[in-house]
Residue, then its C-alpha position, 0 to 999 in steps of 0.5 A: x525464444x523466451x525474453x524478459x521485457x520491462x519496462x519503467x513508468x511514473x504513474x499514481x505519484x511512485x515508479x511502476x516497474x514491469x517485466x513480463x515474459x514471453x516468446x513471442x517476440x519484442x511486439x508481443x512484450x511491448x504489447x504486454x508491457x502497454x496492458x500493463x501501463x494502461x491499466x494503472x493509469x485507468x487505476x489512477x484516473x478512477x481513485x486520484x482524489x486531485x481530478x474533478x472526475x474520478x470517484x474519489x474526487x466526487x465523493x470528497x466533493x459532495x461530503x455532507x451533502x448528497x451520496x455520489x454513484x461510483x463505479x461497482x469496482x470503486x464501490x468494492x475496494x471501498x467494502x475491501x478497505x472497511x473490512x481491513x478497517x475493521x479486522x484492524x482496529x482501525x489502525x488501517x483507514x482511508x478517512x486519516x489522510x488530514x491529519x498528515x497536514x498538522x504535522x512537516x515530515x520534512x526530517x528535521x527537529x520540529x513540534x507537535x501541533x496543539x492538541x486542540x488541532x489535532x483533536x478538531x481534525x480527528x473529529x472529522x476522520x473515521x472509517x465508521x463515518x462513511x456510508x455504503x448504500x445500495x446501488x453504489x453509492x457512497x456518502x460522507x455524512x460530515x462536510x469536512x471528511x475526506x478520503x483517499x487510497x494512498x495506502x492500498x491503492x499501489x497495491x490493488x493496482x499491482x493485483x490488477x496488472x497481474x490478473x489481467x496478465x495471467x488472464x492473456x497467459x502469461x506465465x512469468x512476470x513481476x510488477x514492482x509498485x514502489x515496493x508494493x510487489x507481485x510476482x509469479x511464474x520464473x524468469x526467462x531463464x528458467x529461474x524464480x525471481x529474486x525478491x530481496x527486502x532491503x535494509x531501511x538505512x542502507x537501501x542497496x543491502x539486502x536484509x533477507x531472500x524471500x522465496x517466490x518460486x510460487x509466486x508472491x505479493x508483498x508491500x513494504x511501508x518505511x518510516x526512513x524516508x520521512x519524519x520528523x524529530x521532536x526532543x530526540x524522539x524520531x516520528x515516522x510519516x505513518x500517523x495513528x489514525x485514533x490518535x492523531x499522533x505519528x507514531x514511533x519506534x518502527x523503520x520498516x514493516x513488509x507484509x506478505x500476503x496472497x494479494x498486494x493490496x491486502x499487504x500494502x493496507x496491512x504493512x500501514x496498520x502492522x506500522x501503528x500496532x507496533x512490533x509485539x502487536x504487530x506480529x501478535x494479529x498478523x500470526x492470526x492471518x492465514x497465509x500472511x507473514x511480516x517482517x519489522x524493522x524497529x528503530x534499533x534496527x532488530x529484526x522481528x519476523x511472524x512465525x513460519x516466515x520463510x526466508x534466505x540469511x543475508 
């Protein structure tokens, strides 16, 4: 008989949702369900920038001084992530994490920091700066530069559990990164999944229907949650990596695309666009559809986005 298993875990700091269909009975689904988990914790265990052994840990901690081998694997997303630095503007990039420590998106009135802080920490940000070399090897040429995957890699893990899946024939299943999202296949019953994109003010409404009877990778990057307001202007947690500055005027971005790691970096960079450049670039991308929230809660969606009303 052909069930669902699912299956809840804290993994990469978000909640990991999986559910996997299968006929071979509750063994085979708990099986299943363990591949997944155990390859987003390989995941976190190679990108984490908190663990003296990852690849992340090791670039950061020789930055200025020597490169650092990585593994064919870390050294690939790297080449992934300065490619979308690039078709982006720079709107997208590994290096901008610092900046984040200038500003408290603790959701109360607070101030810009000196520009002078945030020109000096600009200063040691830049996906140009870092350098590829043969052999794998990664080297941050300024001492103070470091990086760090929070904005692809819930998404390349989502990739990850689904190619190993279909790799082992499975025909069904949806892995749910904290909204970075794949699905394929249909449900137990026969039917597809039912992806919702939800309101950001009220996470229990759903905004639209997204069709995924032939799959879909989506990612969802939200300025709701975390901000902070400064002379009744709302910044979202999102931070301009060219400017130093949190930007404004967006709630939500989801991006659909064919990989969730491509829709996870993408829905951070539509976020510093904005709304008209937004979907102006995400137009020119084959395959690739957004929806905005903007901070009047009108909705803005890409040409030839496919969707249900509410």
């Amino acid at each position: 008989m052909v069930r669902e298993y699912r299956r809840t875990a804290r993994h990469m700091g978000s909640v990991f949702e999986f559910a996997v269909v299968c006929a071979g009975g509750p063994a085979e689904g708990e099986s299943l369900l363990d591949l997944c988990t155990a390859e987003v914790r390989r995941i976190e265990a190679l990108l984490t920038e908190f663990e003296p052994h990852s690849d992340t840990y090791r670039i950061n901690q020789y930055a200025g001084k020597e490169p650092v081998r990585v593994s064919e694997e870390t050294f690939s997303l790297l080449q992934r992530c300065l490619d979308i630095s690039r078709l982006t503007g720079g709107t997208f990039d590994i290096s901008a994490g610092a900046l984040k420590k200038l500003y408290r998106f603790d959701n109360t009135p607070a101030a810009f920091p000196p520009p002078k802080e945030i020109d000096a920490a600009l200063k040691h940000c830049g996906y140009d700066k870092i350098r590829l070399l043969p052999n794998h090897e990664v080297l941050l040429h300024d001492p103070e530069m470091r990086i760090n995957f929070a904005a692809i890699g819930k998404g390349y893990a989502a990739d990850r559990v689904r190619t190993l899946l279909k790799a082992v024939n499975v025909a069904g299943a949806a892995v749910n990164a904290s909204g970075d999202l794949s699905v394929w296949g249909a449900r137990a019953d026969g039917t597809p999944w039912k992806i919702g994109v939800a309101h950001p003010d009220q996470p229990n409404r759903i905004m639209m229907w997204l069709p995924a009877e032939k799959g879909l990778c989506l990612a969802t990057s939200g300025n709701y949650e975390q901000y902070f307001e400064h002379l009744g202007v709302r910044y979202g947690h999102t931070i301009d990596p060219r400017s130093g500055r949190p930007v404004t005027g967006i709630k939500s971005v989801t991006v659909i695309s064919p990989r969730a790691e491509l829709s996870d970096a993408l829905a951070t960079a539509v976020t510093v666009m904005g709304t008209e450049k937004g979907l102006e670039f995400i137009g020119r991308l084959p395959e690739t559809h957004c929806i905005i929230v903007d901070e009047k809660n009108r909705i803005h969606t890409s040409p030839n986005l496919e969707y249900h009303g509410k």
